[in-house]
DRENDRENDO-218090 format. One record per residue (C-alpha): residue in three letters; x, y, z. Coordinates in steps of 0.001 Angstrom, whole numbers, plus 500000, padded with zeros to 6 digits. Layout:
BEGIN
AlaXYZ/...
***
This chain:
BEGIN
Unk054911874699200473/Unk056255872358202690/Unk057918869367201727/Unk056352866007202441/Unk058712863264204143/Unk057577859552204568/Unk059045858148207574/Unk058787853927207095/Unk059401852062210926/Unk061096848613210179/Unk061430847895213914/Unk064700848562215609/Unk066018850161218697/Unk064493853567218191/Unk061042852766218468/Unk061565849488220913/Unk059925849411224279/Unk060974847358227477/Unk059373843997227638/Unk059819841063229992/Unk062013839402227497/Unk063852842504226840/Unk063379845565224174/Unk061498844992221307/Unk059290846595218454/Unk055837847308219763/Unk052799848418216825/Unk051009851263217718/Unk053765852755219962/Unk056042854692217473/Unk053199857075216434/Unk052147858667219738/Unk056107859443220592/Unk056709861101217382/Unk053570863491217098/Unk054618864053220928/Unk058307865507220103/Unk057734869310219863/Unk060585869424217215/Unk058675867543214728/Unk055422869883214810/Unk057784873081214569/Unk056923875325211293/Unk060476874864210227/Unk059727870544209983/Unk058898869178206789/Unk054989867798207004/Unk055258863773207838/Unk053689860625208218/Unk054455857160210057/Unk054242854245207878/Unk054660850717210018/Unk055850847980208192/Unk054145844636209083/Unk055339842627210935/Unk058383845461213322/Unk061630843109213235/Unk064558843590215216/Unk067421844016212560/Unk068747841146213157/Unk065828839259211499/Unk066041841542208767/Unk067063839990204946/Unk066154839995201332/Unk062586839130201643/Unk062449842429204199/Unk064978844665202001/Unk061857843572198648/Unk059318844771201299/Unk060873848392202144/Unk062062849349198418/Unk058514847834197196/Unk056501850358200046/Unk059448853334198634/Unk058209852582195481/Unk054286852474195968/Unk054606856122197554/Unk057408857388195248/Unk054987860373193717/Unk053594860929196752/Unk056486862046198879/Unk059445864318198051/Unk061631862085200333/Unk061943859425203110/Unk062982858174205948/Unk063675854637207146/Unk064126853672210913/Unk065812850588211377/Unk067969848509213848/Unk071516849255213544/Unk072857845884213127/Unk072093845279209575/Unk071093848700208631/Unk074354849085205899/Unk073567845937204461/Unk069772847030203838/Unk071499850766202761/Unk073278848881200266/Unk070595846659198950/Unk068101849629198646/Unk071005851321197036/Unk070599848964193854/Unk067245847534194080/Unk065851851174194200/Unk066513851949190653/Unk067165855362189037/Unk066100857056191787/Unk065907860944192001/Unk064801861736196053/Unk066546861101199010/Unk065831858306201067/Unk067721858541204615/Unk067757855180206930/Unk068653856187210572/Unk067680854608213889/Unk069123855249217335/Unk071448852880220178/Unk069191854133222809/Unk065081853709222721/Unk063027856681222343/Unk061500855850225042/Unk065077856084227446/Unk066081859770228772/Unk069616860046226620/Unk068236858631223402/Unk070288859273220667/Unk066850859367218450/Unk065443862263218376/Unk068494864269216495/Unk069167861298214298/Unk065906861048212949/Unk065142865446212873/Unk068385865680211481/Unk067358862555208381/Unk063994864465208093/Unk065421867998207459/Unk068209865954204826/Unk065193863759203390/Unk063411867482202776/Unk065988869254201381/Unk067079866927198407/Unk070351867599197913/Unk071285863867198722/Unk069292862024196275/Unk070555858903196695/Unk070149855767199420/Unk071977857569202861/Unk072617856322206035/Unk072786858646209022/Unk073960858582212263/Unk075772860278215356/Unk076420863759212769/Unk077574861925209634/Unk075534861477206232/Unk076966858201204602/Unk076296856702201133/Unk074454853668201968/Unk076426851492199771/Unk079843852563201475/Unk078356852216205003/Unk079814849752207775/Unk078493849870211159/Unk081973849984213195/Unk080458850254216848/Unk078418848242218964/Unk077203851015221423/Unk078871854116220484/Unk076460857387219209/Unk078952857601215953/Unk078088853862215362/Unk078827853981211224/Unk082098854848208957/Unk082465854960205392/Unk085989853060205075/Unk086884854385201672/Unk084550857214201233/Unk084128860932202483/Unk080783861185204115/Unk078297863116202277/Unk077411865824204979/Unk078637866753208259/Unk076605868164210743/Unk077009871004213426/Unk075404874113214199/Unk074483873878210151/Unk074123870268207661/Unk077430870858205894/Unk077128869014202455/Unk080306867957200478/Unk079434868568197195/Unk082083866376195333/Unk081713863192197442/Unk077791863511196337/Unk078541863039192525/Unk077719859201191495/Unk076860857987188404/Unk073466859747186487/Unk070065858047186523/Unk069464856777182785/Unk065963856355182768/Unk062363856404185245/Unk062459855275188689/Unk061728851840188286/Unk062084848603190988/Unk063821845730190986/Unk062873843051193090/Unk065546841083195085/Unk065091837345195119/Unk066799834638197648/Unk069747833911195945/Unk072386831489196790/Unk075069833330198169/Unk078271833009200764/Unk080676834861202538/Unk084437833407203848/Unk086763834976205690/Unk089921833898205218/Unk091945833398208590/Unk095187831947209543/Unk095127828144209341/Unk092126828037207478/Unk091303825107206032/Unk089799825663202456/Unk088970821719202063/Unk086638821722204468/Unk084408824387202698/Unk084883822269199076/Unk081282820971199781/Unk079547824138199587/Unk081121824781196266/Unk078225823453194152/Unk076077824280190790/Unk073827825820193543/Unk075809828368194955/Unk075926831138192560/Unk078017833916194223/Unk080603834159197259/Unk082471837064198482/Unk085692836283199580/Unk087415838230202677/Unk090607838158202292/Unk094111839567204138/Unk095438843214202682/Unk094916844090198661/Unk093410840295198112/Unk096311837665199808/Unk095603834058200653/Unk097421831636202301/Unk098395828819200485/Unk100612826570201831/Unk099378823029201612/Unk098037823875197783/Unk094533823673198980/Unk092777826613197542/Unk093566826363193741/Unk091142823005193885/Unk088673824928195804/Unk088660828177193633/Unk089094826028190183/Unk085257823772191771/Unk083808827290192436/Unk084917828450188438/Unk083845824896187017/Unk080400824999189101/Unk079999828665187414/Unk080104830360190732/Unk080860834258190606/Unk083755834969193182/Unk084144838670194229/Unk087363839568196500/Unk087057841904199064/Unk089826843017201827/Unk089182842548205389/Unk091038846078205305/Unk088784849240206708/Unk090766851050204302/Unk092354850688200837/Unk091269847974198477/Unk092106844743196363/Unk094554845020193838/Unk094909841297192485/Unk097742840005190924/Unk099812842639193138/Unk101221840362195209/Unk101710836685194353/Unk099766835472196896/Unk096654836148195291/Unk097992834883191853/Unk095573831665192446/Unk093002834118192176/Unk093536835794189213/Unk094239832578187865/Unk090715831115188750/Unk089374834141187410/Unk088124835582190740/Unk086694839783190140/Unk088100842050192646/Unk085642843955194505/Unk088011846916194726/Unk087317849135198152/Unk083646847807198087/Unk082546846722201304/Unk081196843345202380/Unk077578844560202553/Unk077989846213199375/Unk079417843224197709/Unk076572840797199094/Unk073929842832198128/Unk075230843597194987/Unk075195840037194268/Unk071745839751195410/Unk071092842493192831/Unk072677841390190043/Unk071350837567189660/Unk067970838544190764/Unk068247840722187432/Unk068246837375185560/Unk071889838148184277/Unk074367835117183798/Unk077816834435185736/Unk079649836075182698/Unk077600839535182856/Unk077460839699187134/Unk081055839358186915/Unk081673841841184448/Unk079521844188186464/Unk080408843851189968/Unk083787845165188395/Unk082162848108187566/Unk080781851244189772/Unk076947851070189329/Unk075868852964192177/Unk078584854716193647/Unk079540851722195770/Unk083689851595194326/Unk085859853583193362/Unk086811853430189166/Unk090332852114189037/
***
């Protein structure tokens, strides 16, 4: 029996058509195209059906109220499908990867987002094998987790960072082997697939607006001017900073702005600007102000998978004390255990 794939159009490039104001999602288009590709109605495809989400957004319009919608239409059709497919626009596809990644929880089936640099609809789209290729992965199971792929690489979705701008292989995973490779066969790596266990149903959690930042710490920055932000209000930031978790302090301006953030009872995870390795504070004494303020490292977890994590873990209803505890720990696969 054939397995049954749900394929869920966001928007994005893949299914965009020229307009006067340049590409764009159109409703109604996607449909026609697919059922036209002749690899898609071959008896070795997995049986599939379009789902259009309402209203098609360009990525870059894309955010928690959009990440609620897509895991909440997963969800609905969870029993219905053995796997699925999401198309949507590269630009913020790793930081919806990630957020599925947690909001999507316990889950058991594969759900693959993809999308393409080129339109269907141009002669050297890239779409067609990214989104057979996600299909045949979706149906076969074996990745039962949030994915990303793109340009011949199967990516957890929560260690995902889109590195190019116009390049086919448009997404690495920094600090993480990719799942599969693909060639002439879908070559699976069966250690990097091992994550934690579900422990208990699929079930949804449902990601609220939460105030939450990101700084990047840069030469000559001037911490004082961001003190204003640093409010009851603001609940989590995610701080980019130089190598294993450095920051410059040479006119003693960040220990005020770190101890406001601690006093106002916001949660301050430490990421590296680094592609590769991780933060390690209290290695060097550059970051002692850190440790001292009681910032959490975020280890070799990506930006997006910091930021969504966040997102995640407040919209659970836990306190500062518990969301810091856990964003130390590997929930979904998303860091490595020190």
């Amino acid at each position: 029996m054939k397995k049954r794939i749900c394929i869920l159009y966001t928007g994005g490039t893949i299914g965009m058509v020229l307009t006067p104001r340049g590409y764009a999602p159109r409703r109604g288009y996607l449909g026609p195209v697919l059922r036209a590709l002749p690899q898609l109605s071959s008896p070795d495809a997995p049986a599939w059906e379009l789902v259009e989400m309402d209203p098609l957004l360009d990525s870059s319009n894309v955010a928690v109220a959009q990440w609620r919608d897509i895991g909440r239409a997963i969800f609905q059709r969870y029993d219905q499908y053995d796997g699925f497919v999401v198309l949507h626009g590269t630009d913020t596809m790793a930081y919806t990867a990630a957020a599925l990644s947690f909001s999507l929880e316990n889950l058991q089936k594969p759900v693959v987002l993809t999308g393409s640099q080129i339109p269907l609809c141009r002669l050297r789209s890239d779409g067609p094998e990214n989104l057979i290729t996600s299909l045949l992965i979706a149906a076969d199971g074996r990745a039962s987790e949030v994915c990303l792929y793109f340009g011949g690489k199967l990516l957890r979705g929560n260690r995902a960072v889109k590195r190019s701008a116009d390049g086919f292989r448009a997404f690495s995973s920094p600090n993480y082997p990719p799942l599969a490779l693909t060639g002439v066969t879908i070559r699976y790596d069966e250690a990097a697939l091992c994550r934690p266990a579900p422990d208990g149903p699929p079930a949804l959690a449902a990601l609220e607006q939460v105030p939450i930042g990101v700084l990047k710490v840069f030469p000559g920055i001037q911490f004082e001017l961001f003190e204003p932000i640093m409010t009851q209000r603001l609940r989590g930031i995610v701080l980019e900073t130089f190598g294993a978790g450095n920051i410059p302090d040479e006119a003693g301006s960040l220990p005020p702005l770190i101890r406001k953030a601690w006093q106002s009872g916001t949660v301050l995870t430490v990421c590296s600007q680094c592609f590769e390795g991780g933060v390690k504070l209290g290695e060097y004494a550059a970051s002692a102000a850190l440790t001292a303020a009681g910032a959490v490292s975020g280890g070799d977890m990506t930006t997006e998978a910091a930021v969504a994590k966040l997102y995640y873990l407040f919209s659970k209803g836990y306190d500062a004390p518990r969301v810091k505890a856990l964003m130390a720990q590997n929930l979904r696969g998303e860091r490595t255990d020190a």
